[in-house]
The first five atom37 places (N, CA, C, CB, O) and aatype in JSON, in Angstrom:
{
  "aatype": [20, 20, 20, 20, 20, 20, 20, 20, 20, 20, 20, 20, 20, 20, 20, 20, 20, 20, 20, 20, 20, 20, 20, 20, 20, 20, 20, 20, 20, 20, 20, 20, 20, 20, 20, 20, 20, 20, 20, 20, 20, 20, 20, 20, 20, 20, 20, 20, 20, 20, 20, 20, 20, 20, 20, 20, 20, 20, 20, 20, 20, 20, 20, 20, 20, 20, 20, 20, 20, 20, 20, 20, 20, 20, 20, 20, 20, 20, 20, 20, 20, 20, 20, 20, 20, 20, 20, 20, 20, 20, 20, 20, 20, 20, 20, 20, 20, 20, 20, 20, 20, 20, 20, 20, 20, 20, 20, 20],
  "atom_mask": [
    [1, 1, 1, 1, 1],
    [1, 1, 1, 1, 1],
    [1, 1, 1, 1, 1],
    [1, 1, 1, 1, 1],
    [1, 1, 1, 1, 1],
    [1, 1, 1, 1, 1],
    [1, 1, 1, 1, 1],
    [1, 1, 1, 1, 1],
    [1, 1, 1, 1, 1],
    [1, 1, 1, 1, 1],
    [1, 1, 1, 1, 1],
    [1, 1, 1, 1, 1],
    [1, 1, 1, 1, 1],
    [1, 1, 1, 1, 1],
    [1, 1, 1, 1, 1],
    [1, 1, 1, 1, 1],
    [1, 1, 1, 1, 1],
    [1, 1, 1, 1, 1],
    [1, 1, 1, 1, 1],
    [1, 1, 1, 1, 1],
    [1, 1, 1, 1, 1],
    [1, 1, 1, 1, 1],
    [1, 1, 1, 1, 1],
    [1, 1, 1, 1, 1],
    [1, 1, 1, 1, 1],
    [1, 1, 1, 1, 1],
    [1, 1, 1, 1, 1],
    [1, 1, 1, 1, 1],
    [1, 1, 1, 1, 1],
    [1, 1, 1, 1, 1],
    [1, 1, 1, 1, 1],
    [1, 1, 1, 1, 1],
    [1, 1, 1, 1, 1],
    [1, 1, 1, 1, 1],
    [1, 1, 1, 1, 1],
    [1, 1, 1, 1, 1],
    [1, 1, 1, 1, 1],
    [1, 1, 1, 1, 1],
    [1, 1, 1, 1, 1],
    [1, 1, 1, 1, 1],
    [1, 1, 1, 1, 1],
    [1, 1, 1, 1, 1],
    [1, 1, 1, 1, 1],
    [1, 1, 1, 1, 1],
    [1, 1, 1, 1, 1],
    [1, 1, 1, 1, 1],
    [1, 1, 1, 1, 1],
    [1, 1, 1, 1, 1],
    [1, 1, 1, 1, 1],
    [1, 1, 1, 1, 1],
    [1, 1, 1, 1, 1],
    [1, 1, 1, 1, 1],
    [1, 1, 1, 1, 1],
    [1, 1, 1, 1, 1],
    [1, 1, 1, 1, 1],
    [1, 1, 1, 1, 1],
    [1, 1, 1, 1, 1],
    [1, 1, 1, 1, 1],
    [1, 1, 1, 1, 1],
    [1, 1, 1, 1, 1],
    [1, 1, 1, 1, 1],
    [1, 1, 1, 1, 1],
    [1, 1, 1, 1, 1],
    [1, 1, 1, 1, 1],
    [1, 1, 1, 1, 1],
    [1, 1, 1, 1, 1],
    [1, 1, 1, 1, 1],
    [1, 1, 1, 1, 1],
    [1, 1, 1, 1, 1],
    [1, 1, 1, 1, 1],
    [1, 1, 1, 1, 1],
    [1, 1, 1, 1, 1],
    [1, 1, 1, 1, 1],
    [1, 1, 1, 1, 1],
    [1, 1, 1, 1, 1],
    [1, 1, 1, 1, 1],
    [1, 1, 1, 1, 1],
    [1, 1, 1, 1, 1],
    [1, 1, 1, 1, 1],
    [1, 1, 1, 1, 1],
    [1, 1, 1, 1, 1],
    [1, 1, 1, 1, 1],
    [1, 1, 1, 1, 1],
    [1, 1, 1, 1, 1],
    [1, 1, 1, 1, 1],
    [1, 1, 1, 1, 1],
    [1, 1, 1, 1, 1],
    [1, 1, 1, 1, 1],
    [1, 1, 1, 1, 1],
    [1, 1, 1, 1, 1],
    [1, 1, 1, 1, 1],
    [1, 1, 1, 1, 1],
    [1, 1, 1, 1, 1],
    [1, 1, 1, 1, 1],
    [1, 1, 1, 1, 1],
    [1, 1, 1, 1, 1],
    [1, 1, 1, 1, 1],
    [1, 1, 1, 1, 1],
    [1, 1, 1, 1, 1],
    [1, 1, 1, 1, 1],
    [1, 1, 1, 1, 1],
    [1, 1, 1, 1, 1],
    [1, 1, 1, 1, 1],
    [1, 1, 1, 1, 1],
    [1, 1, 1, 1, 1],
    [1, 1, 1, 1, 1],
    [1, 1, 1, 1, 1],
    [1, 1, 1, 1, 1]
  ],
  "atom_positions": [
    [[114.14, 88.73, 104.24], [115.54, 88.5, 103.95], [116.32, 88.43, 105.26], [116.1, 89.61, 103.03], [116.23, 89.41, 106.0]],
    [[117.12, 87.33, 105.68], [118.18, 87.36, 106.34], [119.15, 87.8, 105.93], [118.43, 86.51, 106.67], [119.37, 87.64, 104.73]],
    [[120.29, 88.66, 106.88], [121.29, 89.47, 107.16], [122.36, 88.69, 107.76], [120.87, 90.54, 107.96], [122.08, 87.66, 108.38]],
    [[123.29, 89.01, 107.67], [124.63, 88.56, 108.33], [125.83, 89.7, 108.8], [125.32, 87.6, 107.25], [126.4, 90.39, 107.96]],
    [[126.06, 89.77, 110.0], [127.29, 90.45, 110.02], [128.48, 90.01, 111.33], [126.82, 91.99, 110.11], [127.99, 89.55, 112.36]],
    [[129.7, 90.13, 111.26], [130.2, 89.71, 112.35], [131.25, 91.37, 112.67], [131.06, 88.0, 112.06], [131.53, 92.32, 111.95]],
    [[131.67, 90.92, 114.48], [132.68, 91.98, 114.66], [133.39, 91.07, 115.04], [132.53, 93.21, 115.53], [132.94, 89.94, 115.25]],
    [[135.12, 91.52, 115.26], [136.19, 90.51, 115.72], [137.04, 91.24, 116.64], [137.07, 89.88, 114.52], [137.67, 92.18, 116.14]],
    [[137.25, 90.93, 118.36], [137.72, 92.12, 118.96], [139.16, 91.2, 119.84], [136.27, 93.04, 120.07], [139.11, 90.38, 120.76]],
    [[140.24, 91.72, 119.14], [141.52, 91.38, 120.04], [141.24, 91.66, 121.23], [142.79, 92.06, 119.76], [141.14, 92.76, 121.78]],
    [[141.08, 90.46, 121.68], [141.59, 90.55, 123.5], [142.95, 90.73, 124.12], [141.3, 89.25, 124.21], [143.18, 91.14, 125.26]],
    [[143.73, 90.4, 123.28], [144.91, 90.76, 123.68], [145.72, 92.59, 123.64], [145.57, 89.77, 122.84], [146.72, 93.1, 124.14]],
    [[144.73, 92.99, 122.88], [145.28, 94.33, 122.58], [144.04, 95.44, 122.8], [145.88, 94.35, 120.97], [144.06, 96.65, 122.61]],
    [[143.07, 94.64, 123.25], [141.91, 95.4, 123.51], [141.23, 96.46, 122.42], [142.25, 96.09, 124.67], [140.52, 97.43, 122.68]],
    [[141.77, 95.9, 120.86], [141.35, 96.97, 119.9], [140.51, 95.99, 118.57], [142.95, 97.95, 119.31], [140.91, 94.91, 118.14]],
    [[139.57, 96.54, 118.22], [139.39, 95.94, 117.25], [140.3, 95.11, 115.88], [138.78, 96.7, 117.04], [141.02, 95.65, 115.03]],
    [[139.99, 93.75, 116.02], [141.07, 93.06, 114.35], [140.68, 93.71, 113.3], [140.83, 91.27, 113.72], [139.56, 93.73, 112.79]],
    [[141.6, 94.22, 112.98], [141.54, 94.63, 111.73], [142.35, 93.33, 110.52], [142.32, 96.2, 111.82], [143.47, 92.83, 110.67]],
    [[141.64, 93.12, 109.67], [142.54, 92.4, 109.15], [142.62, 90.71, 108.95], [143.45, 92.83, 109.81], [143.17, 90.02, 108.1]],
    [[141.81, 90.39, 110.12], [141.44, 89.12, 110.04], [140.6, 88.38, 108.87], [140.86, 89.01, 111.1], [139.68, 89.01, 108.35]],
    [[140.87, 87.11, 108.48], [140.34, 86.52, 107.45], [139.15, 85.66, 107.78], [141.31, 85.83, 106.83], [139.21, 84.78, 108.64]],
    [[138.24, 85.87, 107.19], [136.64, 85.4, 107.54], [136.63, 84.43, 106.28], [135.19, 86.83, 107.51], [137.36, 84.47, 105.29]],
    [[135.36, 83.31, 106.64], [134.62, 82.5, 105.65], [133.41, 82.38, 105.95], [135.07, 81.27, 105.45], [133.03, 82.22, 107.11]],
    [[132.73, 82.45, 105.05], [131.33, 81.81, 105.41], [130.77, 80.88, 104.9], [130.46, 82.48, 105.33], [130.2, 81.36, 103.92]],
    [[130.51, 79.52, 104.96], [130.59, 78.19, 104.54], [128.81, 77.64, 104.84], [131.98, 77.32, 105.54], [127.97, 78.23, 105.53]],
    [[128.67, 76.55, 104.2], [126.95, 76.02, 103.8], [127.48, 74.7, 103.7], [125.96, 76.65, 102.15], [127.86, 74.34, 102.59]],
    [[127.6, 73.76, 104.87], [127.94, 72.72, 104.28], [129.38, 72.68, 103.97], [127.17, 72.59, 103.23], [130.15, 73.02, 104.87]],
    [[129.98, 72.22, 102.53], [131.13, 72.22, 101.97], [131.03, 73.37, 100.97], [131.46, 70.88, 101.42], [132.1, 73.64, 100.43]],
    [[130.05, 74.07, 100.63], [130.09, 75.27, 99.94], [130.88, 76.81, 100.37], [128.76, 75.46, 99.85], [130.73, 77.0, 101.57]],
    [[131.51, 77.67, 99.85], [132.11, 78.7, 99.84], [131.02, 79.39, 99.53], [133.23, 78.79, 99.11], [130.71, 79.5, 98.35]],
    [[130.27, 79.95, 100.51], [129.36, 81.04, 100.14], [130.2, 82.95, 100.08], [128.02, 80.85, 101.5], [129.69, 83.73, 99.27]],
    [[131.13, 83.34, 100.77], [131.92, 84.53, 101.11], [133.08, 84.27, 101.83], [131.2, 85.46, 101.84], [133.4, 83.38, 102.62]],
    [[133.74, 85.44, 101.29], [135.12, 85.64, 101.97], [135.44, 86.87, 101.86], [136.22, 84.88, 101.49], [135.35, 87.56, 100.84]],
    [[136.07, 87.38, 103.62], [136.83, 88.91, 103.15], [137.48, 88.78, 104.47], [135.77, 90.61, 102.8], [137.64, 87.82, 105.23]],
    [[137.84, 90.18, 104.53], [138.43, 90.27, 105.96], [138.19, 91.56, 106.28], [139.95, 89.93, 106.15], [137.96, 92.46, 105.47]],
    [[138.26, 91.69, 107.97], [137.95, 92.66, 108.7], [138.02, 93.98, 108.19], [138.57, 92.56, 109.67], [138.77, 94.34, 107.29]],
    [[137.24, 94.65, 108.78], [137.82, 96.36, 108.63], [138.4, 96.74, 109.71], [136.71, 97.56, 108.4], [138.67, 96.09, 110.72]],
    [[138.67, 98.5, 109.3], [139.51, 99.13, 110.56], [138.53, 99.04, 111.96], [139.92, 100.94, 110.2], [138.87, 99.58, 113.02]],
    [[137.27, 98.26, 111.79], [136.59, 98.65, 113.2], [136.42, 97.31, 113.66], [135.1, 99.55, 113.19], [135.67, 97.11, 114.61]],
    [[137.39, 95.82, 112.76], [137.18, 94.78, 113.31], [135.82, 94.17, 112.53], [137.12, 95.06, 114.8], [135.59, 92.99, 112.82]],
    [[134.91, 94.76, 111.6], [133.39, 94.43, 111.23], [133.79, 93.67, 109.7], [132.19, 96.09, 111.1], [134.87, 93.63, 109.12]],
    [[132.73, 93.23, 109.41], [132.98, 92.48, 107.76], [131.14, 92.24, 107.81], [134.37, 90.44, 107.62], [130.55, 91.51, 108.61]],
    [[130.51, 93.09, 106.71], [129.23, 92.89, 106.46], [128.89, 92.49, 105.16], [128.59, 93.92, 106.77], [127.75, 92.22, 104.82]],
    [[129.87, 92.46, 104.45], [129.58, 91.68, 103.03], [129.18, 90.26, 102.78], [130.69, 91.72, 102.28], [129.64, 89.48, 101.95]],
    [[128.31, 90.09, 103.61], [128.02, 88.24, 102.95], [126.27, 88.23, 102.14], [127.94, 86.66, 104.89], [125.41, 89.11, 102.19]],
    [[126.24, 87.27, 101.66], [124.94, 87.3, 100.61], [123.53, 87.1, 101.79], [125.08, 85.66, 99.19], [123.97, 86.83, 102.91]],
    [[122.56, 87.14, 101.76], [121.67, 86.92, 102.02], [121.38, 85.17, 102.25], [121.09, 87.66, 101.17], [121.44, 84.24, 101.45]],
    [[121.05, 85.21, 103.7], [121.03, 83.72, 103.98], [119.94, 83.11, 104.42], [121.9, 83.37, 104.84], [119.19, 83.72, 105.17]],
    [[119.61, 81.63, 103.98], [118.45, 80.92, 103.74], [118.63, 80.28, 105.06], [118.34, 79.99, 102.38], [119.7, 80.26, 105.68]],
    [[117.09, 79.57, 105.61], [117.02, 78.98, 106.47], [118.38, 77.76, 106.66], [115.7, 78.61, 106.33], [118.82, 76.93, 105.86]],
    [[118.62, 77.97, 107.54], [119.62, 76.22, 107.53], [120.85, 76.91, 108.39], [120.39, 75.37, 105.41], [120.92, 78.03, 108.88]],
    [[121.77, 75.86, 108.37], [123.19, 75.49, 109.06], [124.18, 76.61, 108.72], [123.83, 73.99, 108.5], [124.08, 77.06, 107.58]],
    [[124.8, 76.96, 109.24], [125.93, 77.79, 108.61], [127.67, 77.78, 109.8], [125.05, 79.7, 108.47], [127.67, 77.94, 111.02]],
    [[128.96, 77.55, 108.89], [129.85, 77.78, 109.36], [130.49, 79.39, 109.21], [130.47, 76.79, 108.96], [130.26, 79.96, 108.14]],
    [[131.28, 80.1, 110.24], [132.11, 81.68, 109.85], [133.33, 80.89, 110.17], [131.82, 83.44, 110.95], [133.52, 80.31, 111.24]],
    [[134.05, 80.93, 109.24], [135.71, 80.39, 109.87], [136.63, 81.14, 109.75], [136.38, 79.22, 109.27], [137.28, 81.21, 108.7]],
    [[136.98, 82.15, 111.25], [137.96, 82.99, 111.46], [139.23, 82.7, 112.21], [137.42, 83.9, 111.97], [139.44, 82.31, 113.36]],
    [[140.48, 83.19, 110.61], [141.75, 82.76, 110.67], [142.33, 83.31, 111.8], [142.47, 83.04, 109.55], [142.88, 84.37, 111.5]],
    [[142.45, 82.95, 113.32], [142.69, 83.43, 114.59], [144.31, 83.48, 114.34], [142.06, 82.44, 115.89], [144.84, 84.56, 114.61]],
    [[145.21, 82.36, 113.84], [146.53, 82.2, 113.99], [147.03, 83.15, 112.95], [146.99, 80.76, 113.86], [148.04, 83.7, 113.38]],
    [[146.56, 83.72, 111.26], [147.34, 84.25, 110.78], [147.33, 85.98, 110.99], [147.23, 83.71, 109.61], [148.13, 86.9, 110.8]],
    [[145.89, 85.83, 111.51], [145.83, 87.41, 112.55], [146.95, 87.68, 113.39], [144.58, 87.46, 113.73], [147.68, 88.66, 113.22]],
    [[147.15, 86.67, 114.47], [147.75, 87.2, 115.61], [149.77, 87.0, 115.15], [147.01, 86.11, 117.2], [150.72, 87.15, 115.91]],
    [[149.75, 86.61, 113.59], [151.09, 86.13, 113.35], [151.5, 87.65, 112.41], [151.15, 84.35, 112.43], [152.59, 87.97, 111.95]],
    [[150.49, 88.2, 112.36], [150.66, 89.4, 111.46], [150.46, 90.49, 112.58], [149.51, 89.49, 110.11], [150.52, 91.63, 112.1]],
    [[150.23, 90.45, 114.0], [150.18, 91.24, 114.46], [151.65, 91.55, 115.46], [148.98, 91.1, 114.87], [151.94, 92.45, 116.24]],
    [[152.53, 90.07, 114.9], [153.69, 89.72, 115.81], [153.62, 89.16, 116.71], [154.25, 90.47, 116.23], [154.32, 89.58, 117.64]],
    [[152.75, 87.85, 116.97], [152.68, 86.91, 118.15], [153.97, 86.4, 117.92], [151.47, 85.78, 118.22], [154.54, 86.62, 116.85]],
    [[154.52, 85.71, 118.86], [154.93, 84.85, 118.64], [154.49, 83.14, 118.74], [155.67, 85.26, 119.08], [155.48, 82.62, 119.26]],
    [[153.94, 82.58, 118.61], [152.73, 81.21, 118.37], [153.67, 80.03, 118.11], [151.49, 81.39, 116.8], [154.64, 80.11, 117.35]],
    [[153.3, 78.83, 118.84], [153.53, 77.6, 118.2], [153.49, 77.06, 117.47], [153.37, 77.09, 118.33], [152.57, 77.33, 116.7]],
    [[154.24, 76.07, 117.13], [153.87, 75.89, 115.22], [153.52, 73.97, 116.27], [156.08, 76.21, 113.19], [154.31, 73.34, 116.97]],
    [[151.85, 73.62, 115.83], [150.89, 74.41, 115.56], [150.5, 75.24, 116.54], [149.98, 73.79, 115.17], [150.7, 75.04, 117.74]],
    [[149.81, 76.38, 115.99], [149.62, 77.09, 116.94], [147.9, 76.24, 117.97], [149.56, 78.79, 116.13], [147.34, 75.15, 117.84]],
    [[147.71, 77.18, 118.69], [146.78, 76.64, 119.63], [145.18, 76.87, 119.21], [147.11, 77.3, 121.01], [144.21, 76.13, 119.39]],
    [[145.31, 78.29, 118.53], [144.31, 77.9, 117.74], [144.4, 78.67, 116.48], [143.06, 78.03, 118.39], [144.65, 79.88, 116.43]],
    [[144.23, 78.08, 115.69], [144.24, 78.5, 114.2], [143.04, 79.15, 113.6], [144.47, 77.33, 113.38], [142.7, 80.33, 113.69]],
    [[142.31, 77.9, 112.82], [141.16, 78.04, 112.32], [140.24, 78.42, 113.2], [140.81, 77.05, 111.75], [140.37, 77.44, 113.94]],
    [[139.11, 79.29, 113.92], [138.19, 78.9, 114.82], [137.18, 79.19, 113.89], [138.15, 79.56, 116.22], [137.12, 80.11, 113.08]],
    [[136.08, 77.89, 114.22], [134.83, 77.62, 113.34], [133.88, 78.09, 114.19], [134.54, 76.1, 112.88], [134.15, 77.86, 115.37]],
    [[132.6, 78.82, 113.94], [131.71, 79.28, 114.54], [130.59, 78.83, 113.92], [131.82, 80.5, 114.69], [130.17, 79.51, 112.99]],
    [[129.79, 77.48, 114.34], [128.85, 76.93, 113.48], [127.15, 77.54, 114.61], [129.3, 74.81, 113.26], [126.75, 77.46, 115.77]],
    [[126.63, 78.2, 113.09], [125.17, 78.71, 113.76], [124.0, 77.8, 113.03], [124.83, 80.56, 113.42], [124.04, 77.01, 112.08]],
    [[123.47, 78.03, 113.48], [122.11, 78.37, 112.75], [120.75, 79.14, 112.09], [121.88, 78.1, 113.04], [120.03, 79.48, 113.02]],
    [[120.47, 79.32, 111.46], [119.48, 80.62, 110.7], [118.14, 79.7, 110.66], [120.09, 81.29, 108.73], [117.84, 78.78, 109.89]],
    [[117.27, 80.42, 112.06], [115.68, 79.27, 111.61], [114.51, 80.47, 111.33], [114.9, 77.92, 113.4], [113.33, 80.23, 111.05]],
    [[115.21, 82.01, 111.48], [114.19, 82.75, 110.53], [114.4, 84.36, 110.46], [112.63, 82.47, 111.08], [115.0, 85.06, 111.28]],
    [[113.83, 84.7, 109.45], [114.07, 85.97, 109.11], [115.05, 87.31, 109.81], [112.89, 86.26, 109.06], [115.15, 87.22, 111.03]],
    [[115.42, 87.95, 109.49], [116.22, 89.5, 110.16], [117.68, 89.15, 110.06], [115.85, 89.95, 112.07], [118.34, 88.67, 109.15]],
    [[118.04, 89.63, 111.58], [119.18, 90.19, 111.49], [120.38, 89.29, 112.31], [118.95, 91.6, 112.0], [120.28, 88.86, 113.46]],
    [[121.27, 89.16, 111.61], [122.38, 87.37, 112.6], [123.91, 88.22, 112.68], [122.77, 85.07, 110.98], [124.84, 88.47, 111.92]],
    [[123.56, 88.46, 113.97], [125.35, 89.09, 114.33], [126.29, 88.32, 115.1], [125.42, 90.46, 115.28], [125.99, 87.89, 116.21]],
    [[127.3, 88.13, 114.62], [128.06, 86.88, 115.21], [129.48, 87.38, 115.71], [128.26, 85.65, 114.02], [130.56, 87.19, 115.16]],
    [[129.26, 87.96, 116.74], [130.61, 88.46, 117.15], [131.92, 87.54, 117.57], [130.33, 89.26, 118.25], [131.58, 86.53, 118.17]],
    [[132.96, 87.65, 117.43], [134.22, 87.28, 118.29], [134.9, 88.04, 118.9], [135.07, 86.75, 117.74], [135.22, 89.2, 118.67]],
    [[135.24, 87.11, 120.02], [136.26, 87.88, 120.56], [137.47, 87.02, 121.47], [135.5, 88.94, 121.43], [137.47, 86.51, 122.59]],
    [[138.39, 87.14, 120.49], [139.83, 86.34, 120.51], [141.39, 86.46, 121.11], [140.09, 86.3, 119.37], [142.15, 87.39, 120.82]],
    [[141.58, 85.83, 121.6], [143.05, 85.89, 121.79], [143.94, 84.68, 121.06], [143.3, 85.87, 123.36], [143.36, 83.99, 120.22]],
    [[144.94, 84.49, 121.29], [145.98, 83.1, 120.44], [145.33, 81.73, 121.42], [148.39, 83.33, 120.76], [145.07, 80.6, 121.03]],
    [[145.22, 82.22, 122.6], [144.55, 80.78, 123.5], [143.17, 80.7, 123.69], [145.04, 80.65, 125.04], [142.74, 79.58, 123.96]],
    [[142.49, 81.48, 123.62], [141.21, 81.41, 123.64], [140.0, 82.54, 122.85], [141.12, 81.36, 124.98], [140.33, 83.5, 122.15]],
    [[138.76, 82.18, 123.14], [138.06, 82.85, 122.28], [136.86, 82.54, 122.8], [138.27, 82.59, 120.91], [136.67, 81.59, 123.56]],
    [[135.76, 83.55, 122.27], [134.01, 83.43, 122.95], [133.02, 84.13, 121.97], [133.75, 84.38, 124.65], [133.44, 84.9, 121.11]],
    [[132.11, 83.92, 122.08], [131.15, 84.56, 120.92], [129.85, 84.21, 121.66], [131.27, 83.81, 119.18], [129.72, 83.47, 122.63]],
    [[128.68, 85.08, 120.83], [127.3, 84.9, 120.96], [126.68, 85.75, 119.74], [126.79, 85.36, 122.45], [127.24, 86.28, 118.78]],
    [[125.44, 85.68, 120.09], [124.58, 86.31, 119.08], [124.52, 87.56, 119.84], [123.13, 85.58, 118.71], [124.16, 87.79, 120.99]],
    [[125.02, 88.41, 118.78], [124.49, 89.75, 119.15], [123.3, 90.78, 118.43], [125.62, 90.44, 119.14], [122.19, 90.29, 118.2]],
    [[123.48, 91.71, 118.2], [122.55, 92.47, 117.55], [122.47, 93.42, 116.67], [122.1, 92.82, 118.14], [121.36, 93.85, 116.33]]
  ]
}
């Protein structure tokens, strides 16, 4: 069985998002949705099959609830994190965001 989990860490405030809105997408399919906890983490997604996968974390309505003030549009909104799953264990997909930028990798 493959695993999924992500963390999401304000760079701007140096504290974990709490609160942020996650997707996890197959294609055009809605496989999960939730949002962060108090430690920034979200481990609720189903068990995932070999193949493609999108996480699409709402960067703009985070940082608009945290009191940015942002451009309308803002600079970045949606950020899509497209992986891949080619076998078994464990897929940690961290972020770590600000309103202008953002970085990720596989973690552990």
């Amino acid at each position: 069985m493959t695993t999924l989990s992500t963390h999401v860490l304000d760079t701007t405030s140096g504290r974990p998002a709490q609160g942020m809105r996650v997707m996890l997408w197959s294609a055009d399919s809605l496989l999960a949705e939730g949002e962060t906890d108090a430690d920034g983490r979200l481990r609720d997604f189903p068990a995932l099959e070999q193949g493609a996968y999108t996480l699409a974390f709402h960067v703009a309505d985070y940082f608009r609830a945290q009191g940015a003030a942002l451009p309308d549009p803002p600079f970045l909104d949606v950020v899509p994190i497209h992986f891949g799953v080619s076998a078994q264990g464990h897929y940690h997909v961290p972020l770590l965001a600000s309103p202008y930028a953002y970085s990720t990798y596989r973690g552990s």
